[in-house]
KERO-635607 format. One record per residue (C-alpha): residue number from 0; residue in one letter; x, y, z. Coordinates in nm, 3 decimals. Example, Ala and Ser with C-alpha at 12.3 -4.5 7.8 and 13.67 -1.06 7.14 Angstrom:
% residues 2
0; a; 1.230; -0.450; 0.780
1; s; 1.367; -0.106; 0.714
This chain:
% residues 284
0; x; -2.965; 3.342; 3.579
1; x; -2.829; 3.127; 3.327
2; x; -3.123; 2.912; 3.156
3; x; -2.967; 2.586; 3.181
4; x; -2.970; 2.645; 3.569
5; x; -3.289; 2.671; 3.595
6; x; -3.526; 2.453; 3.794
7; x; -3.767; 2.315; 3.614
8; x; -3.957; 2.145; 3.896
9; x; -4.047; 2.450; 4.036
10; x; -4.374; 2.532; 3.952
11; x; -4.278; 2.900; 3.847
12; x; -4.090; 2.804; 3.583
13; x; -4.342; 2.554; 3.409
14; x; -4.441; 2.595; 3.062
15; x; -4.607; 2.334; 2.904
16; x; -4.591; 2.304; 2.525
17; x; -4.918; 2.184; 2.427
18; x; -5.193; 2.433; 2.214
19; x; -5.555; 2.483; 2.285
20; x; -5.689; 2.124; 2.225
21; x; -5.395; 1.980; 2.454
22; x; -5.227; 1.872; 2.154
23; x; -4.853; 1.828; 2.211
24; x; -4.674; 2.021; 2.005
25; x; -4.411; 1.863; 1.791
26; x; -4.042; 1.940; 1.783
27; x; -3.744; 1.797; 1.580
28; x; -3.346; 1.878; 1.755
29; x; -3.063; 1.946; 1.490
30; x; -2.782; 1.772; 1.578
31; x; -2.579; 2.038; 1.579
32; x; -2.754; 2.188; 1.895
33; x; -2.505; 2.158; 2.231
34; x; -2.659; 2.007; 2.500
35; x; -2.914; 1.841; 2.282
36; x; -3.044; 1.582; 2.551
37; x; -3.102; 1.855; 2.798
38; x; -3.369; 2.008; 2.573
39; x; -3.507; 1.648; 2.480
40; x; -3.555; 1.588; 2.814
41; x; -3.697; 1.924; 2.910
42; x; -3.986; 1.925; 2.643
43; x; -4.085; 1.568; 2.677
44; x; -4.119; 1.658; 3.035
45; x; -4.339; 1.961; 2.949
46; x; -4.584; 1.766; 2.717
47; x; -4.386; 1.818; 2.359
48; x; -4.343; 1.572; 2.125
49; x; -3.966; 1.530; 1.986
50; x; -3.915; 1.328; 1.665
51; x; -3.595; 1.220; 1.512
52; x; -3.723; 1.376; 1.125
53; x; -3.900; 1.707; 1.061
54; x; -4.281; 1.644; 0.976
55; x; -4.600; 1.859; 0.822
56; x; -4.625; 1.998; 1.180
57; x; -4.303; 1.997; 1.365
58; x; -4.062; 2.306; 1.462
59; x; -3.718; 2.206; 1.371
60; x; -3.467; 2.369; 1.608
61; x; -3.123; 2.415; 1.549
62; x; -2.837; 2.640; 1.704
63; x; -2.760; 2.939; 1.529
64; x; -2.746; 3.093; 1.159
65; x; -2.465; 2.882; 1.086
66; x; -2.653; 2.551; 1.092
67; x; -2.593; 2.289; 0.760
68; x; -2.956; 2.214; 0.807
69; x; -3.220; 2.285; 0.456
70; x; -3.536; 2.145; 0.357
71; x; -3.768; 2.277; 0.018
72; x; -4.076; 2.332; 0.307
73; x; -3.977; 2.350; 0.625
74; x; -3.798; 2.638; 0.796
75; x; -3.534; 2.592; 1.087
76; x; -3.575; 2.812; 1.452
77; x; -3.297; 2.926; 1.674
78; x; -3.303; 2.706; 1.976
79; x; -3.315; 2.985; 2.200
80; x; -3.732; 2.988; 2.141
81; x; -3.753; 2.751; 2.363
82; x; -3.571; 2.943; 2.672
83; x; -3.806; 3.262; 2.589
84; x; -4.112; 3.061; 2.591
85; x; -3.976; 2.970; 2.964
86; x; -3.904; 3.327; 3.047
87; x; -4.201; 3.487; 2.891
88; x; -4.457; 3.196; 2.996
89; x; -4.587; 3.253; 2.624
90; x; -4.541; 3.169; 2.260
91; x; -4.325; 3.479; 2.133
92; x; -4.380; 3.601; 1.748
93; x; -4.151; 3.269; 1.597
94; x; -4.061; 3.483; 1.235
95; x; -3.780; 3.645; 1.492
96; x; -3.634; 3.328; 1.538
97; x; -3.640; 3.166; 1.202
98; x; -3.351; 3.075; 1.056
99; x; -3.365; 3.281; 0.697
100; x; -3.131; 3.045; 0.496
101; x; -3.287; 2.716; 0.623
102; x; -3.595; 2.726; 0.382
103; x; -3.622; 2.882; 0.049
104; x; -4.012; 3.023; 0.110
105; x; -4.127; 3.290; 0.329
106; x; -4.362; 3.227; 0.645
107; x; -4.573; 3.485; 0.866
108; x; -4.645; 3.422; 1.199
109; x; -4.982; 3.347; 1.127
110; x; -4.855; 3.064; 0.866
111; x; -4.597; 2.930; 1.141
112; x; -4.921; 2.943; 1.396
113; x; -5.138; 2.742; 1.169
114; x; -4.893; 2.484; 1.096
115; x; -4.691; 2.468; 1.419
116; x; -4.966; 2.531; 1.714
117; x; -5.288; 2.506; 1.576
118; x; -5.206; 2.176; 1.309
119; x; -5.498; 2.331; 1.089
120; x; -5.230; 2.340; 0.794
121; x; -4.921; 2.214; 0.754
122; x; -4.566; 2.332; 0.593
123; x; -4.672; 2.165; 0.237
124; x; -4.991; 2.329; 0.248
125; x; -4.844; 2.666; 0.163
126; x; -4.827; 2.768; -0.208
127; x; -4.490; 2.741; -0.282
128; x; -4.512; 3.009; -0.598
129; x; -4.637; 3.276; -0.389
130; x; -4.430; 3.271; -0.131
131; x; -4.092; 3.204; -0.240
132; x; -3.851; 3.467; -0.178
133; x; -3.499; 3.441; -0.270
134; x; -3.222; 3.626; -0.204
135; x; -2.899; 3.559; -0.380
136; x; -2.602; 3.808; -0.363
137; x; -2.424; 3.680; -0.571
138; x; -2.611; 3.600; -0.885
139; x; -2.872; 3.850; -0.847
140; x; -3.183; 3.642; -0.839
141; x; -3.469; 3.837; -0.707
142; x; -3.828; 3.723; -0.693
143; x; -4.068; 3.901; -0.949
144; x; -4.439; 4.020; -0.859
145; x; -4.667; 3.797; -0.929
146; x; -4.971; 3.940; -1.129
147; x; -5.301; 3.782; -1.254
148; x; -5.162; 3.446; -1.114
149; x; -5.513; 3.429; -0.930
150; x; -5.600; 3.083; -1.060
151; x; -5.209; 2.958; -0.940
152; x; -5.245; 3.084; -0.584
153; x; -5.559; 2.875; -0.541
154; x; -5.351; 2.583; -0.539
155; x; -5.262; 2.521; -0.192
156; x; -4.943; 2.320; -0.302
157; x; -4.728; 2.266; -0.609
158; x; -4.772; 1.898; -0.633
159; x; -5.109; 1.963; -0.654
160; x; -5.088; 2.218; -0.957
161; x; -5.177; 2.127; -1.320
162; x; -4.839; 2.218; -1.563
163; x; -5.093; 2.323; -1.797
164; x; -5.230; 2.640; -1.610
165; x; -4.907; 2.722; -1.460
166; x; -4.780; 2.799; -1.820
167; x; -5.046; 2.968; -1.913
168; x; -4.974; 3.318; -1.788
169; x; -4.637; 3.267; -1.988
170; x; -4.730; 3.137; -2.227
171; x; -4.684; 3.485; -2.464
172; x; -4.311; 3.462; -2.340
173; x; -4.147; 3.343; -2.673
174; x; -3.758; 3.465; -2.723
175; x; -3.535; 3.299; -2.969
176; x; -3.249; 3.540; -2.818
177; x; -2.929; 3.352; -2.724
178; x; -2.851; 3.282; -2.365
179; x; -2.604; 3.502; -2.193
180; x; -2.334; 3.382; -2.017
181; x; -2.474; 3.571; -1.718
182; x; -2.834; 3.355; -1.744
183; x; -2.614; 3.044; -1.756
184; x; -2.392; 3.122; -1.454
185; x; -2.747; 3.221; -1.230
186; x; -2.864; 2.893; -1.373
187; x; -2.600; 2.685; -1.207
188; x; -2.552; 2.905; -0.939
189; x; -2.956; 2.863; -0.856
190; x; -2.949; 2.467; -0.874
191; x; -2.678; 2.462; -0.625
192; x; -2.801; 2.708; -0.390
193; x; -3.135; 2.568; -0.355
194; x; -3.017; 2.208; -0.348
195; x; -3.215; 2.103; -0.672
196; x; -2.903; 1.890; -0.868
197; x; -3.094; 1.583; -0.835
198; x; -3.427; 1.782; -0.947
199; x; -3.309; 1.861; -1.306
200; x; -3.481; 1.584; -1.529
201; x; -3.818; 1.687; -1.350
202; x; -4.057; 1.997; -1.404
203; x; -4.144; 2.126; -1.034
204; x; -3.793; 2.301; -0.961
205; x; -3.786; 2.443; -1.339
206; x; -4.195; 2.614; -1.237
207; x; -4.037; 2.756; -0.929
208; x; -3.712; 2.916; -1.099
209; x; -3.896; 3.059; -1.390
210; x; -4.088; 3.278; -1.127
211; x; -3.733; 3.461; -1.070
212; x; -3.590; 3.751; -1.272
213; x; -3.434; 3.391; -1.475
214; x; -3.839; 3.379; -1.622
215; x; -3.845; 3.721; -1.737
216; x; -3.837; 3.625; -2.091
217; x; -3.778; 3.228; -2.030
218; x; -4.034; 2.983; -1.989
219; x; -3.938; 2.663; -1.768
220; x; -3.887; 2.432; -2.034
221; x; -3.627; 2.638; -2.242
222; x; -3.488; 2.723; -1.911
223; x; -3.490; 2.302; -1.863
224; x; -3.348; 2.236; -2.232
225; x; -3.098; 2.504; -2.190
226; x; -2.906; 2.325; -1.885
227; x; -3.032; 1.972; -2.028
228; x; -2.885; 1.989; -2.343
229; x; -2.605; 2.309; -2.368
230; x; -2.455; 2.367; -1.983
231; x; -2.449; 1.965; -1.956
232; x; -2.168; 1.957; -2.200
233; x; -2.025; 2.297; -2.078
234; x; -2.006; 2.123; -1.726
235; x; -1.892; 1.777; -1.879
236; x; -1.570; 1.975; -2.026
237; x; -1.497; 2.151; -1.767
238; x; -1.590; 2.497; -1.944
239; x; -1.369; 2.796; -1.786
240; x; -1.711; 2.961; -1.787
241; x; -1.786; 2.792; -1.495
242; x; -1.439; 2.836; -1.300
243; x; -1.603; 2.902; -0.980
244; x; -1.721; 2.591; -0.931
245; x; -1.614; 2.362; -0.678
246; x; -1.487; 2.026; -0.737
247; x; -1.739; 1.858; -0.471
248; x; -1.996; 2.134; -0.670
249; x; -1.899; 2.008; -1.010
250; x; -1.927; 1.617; -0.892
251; x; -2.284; 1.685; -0.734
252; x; -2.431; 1.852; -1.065
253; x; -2.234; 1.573; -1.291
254; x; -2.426; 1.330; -1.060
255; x; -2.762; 1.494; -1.089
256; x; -2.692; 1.486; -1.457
257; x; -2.649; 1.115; -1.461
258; x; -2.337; 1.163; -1.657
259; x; -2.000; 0.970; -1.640
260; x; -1.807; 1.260; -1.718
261; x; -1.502; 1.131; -1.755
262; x; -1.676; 0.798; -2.081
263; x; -1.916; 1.148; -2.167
264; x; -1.570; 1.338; -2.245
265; x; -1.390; 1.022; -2.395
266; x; -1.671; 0.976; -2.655
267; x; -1.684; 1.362; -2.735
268; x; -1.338; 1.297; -2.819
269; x; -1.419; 1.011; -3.019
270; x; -1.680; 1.133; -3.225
271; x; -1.529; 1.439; -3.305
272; x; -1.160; 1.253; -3.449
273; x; -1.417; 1.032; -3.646
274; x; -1.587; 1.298; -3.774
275; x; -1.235; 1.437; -3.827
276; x; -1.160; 1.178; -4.055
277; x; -1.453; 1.190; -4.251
278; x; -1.373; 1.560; -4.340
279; x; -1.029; 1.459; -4.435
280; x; -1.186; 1.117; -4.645
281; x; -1.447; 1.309; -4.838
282; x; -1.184; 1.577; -4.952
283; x; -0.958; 1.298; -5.071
């Protein structure tokens, strides 16, 4: 029987969505689900809570794998959860239904538990060093082991971290080796993926990347300096080094750089004929 079909005011096919202290439990709808106000309706008739934004405890539910939806904390579930916690009358194991590319970190099902059903944590609670796993095909990011970072994983959130002991286990990574193209390319190819263009001038997004194979021998502020101050300009002039940008991909970094690209270029231009000129002057 198709789920839609169903009868929900027969009282074989109640489930209420509620944990052990009667608690509602909190969903947020993607818009992209179909038939979006039929499963409003049916959890606010079985006790859930549906809000318009995702919050510290909510399940965000969306249609499929090829949802737009992201956030830095909180992971996105297929929508069909809902019809097996109909058909099994329980709570199935909800890592099968996360959406993997939804949420940079990795949750267990006792994480999603703790957050989700019993509200003793919530999604920020989670240290996001430990349990960020990436996966990127294309640039070859992976996520490196994480040794002797016992004083880090104490910290129960990365706002909540002092920058001065999270460089101390690197602090013996000093290279004065040039950047390879390849480093440069992951670079960009990291901001974008993880949504962090408007994250660049900060330190919390440079901490999490040097914890990938792009901190082997990089600490977070050369890796910060290095797109600050060198792939800035590269991106400004359009460097054929990054052809595989995008032009809405270019505009978004160029934004998150603060830069006027096309007054940055103008005055490149103009400093370099002046200086030009002076060559030319002082041989005269």
């Amino acid at each position: 029987m198709d789920f839609k079909s169903l009868n929900f005011d027969l009282a074989e096919n109640i489930f209420f969505f509620h944990n052990l202290e009667t608690e509602p439990l909190i969903f947020m709808l993607d818009s992209d689900i179909e038939d979006n106000y039929f499963y409003f309706i049916l959890l606010n008739r079985f006790f859930a809570e549906v809000v318009d934004k995702p919050n510290k405890n909510s399940m965000v539910l969306v249609k499929s794998e090829n949802t737009t939806y992201f956030h830095r904390h909180i992971p996105a579930f297929d929508i069909k959860y809902i019809e097996d916690c109909f058909k099994l009358k329980d709570y199935p194991d909800p890592t099968k239904y996360i959406i993997r590319n939804s949420c940079p970190l990795s949750y267990t099902k006792d994480n999603i538990f703790d957050c989700w059903f019993h509200k003793k944590k919530t999604w920020f609670d989670f240290d996001l060093i430990s349990t960020q796993k990436i996966d990127d095909n294309q640039s070859g990011i992976k996520p490196r082991a994480h040794e002797n970072n016992a004083h880090i994983l104490k910290s129960n959130s990365l706002s909540s971290i002092n920058p001065s002991s999270v460089d101390l286990p690197y602090s013996t990574k000093k290279t004065r080796s040039p950047y390879t193209h390849k480093e440069d390319v992951e670079i960009v190819k990291y901001i974008l993926k993880y949504h962090y263009a408007f994250e660049v001038y900060g330190r919390k997004m440079w901490q999490i990347m040097e914890r990938t194979d792009l901190g082997k021998i990089r600490t977070w502020q050369s890796l910060k300096q290095r797109y600050i101050k060198h792939i800035r300009n590269d991106l400004i002039s359009r460097n054929v080094k990054f052809s595989f940008l995008t032009p809405n991909d270019l505009k978004l970094l160029l934004q998150g750089l603060k830069v006027d690209a096309i007054k940055d270029h103008e005055q490149k231009v103009m400093k370099s004929k002046l200086q030009e000129q002076r060559n030319e002057e002082s041989l005269d």
